[in-house]
N, C-alpha and C positions, 0 to 999 in steps of 0.2 A: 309916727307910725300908728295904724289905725287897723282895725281889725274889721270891721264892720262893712266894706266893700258895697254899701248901695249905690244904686244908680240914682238919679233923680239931682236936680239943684244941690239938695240938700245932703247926698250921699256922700261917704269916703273916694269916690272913683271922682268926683268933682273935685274933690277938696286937694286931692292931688294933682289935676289939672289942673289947678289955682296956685299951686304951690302951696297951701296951707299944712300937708303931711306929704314927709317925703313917699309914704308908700303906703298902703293896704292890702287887705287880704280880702276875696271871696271864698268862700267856704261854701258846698251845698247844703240848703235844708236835708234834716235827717230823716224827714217824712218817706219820703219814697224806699227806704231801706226800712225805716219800721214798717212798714206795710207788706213786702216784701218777706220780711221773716214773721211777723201775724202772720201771714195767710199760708205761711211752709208749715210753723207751728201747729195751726188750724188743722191743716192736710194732711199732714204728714208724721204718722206717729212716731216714726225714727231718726225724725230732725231733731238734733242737738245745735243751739244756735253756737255760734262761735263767741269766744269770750271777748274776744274786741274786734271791732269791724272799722277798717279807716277809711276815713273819709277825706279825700284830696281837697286841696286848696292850691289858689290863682293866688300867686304874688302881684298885685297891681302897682305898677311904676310909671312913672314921666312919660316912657317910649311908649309902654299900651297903653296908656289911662284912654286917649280919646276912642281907641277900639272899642276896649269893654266897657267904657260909657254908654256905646252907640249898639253894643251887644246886653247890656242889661238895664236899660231906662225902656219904660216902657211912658212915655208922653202922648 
């Protein structure tokens, strides 16, 4: 199991196409949410941010691996 979901030869989403991990995860970067509440903070004097914010994750497996290979490699 692999947590790291790159695309590329070298990524989790290959290595499970290979069989090498049965599975992995993509996870989004957290950038676009920290920017997001920067610029509410920034704005907005009566924002209070939220004390946890979650962030979804792709289970990658056998059945999708070639999708999301063909969805996040960018070659």
């Amino acid at each position: 199991v692999g947590v790291d979901g790159l695309g590329g030869n070298a990524g989790g989403i290959k290595k499970v196409m290979d069989g090498v991990l049965a599975l992995t995860f993509i996870y989004p970067l957290c950038v676009d949410k920290a920017v997001e509440v920067g610029h509410q903070i920034l704005t907005d004097p009566d924002f209070v941010p939220e004390e946890t914010y979650v962030m979804e994750s792709t289970m990658i497996t056998p059945e999708n691996a070639a999708e999301m290979y063909e969805k996040y490699t960018l070659e």
